[in-house]
C-alpha positions as CSV (number, residue, x, y, z in Angstrom):
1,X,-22.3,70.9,-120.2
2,X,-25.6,68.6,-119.9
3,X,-27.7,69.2,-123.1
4,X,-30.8,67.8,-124.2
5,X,-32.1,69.2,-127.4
6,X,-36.0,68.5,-128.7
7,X,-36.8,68.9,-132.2
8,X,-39.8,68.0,-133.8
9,X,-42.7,69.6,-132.8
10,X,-45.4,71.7,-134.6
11,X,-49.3,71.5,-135.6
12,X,-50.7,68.8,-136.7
13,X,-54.2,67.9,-137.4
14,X,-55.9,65.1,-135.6
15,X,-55.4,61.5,-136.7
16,X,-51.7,62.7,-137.9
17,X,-48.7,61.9,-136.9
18,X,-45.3,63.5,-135.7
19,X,-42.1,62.2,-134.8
20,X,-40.3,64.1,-131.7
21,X,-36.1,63.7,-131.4
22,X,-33.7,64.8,-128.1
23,X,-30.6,64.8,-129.3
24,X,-28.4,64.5,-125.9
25,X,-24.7,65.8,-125.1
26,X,-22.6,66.3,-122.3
27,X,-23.5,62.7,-120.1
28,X,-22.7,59.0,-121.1
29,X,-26.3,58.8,-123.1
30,X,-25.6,54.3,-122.4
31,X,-26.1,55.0,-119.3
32,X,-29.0,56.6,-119.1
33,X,-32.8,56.0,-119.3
34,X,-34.4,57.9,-121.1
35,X,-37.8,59.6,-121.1
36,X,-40.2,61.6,-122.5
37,X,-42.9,63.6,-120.0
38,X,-45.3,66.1,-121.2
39,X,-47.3,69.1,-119.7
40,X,-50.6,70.7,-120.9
41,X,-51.7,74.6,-120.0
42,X,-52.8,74.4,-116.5
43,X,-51.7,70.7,-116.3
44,X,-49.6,68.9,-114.4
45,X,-46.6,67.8,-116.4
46,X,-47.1,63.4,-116.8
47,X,-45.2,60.8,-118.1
48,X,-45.5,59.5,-121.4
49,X,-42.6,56.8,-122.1
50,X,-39.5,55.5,-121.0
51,X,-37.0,53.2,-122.7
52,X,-33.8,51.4,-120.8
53,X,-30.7,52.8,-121.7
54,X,-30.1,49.8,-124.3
55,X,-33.7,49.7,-125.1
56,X,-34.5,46.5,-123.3
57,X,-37.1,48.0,-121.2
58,X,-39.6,50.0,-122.3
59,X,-43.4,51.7,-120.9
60,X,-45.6,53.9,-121.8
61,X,-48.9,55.7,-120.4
62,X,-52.0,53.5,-120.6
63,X,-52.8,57.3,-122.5
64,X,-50.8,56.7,-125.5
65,X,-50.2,52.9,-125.6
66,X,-50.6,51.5,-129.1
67,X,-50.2,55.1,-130.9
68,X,-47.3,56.3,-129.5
69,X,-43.6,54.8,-130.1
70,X,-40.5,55.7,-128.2
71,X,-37.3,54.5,-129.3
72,X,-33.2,55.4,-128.9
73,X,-30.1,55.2,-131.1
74,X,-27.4,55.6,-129.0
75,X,-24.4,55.7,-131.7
76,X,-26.5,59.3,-132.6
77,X,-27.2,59.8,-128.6
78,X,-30.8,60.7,-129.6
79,X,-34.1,59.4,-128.5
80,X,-37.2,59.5,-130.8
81,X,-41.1,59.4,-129.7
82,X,-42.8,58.6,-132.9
83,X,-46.6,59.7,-132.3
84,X,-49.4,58.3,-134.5
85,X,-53.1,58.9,-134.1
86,X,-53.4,62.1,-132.4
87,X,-55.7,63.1,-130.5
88,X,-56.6,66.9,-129.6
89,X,-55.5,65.5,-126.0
90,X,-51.9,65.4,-126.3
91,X,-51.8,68.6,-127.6
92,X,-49.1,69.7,-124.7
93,X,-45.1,70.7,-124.5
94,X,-43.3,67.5,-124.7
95,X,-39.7,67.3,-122.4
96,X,-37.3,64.6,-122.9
97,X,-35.2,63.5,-119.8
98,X,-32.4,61.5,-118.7
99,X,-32.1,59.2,-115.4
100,X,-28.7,57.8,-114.7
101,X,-28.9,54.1,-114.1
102,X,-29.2,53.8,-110.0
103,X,-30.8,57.2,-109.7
104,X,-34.1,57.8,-108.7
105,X,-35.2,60.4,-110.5
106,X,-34.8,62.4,-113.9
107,X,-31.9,65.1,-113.5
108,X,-31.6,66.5,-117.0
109,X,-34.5,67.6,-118.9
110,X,-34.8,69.3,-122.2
111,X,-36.6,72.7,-122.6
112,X,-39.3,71.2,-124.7
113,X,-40.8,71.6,-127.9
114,X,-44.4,72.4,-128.8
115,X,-47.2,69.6,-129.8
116,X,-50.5,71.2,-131.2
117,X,-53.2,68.8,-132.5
118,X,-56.2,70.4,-133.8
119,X,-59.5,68.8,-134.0
């Protein structure tokens, strides 16, 4: 069974920082991209990064670029977003997900955890 577990979340004031974790089970995590989306009330849900599956590759929002910091450790099968500089904006539920290499989209997705910035 496919699991992606988020940790990490909570209320934070702006200018602070928080670092999200998705600790993945169940798949090959080498094989996978990984990523982390998020979705604000009455928002569509958006990307916010994605690392290669041995961390070669890596992108992020033009939103977040230069604050935020996604990263993987795949001995632990967990991916990280290390978020500095918040802004009220990202306030939002933040999903990690997995693409297997040659698919084209995200099949497994976490069930999210909970990012409030307060200005």
């Amino acid at each position: 069974q496919v699991q992606l577990v988020e940790s990490g979340g909570g209320l934070v004031q702006a200018g602070g920082s928080l670092r999200l974790a998705c600790a993945v089970s169940g798949l090959t995590f080498s094989m996978h991209a990984m990523a982390w989306f998020r979705q604000a009330p009455g928002k569509e849900r958006e990307f916010v990064a994605r690392i290669s599956r041995i961390g070669g590759t890596i992108s992020y929002a033009d939103s977040v670029k230069g604050r935020f910091t996604i990263s993987r450790d795949n001995a632990k099968t967990t991916v990280y977003l290390q978020m500095d500089s918040l802004k009220s904006e990202d306030t939002a539920t933040y999903y990690c997900a997995a693409q297997r290499v040659g698919a084209q989209g995200y099949a497994c997705w976490g069930q999210g955890t909970q990012v409030t910035v307060s200005s």
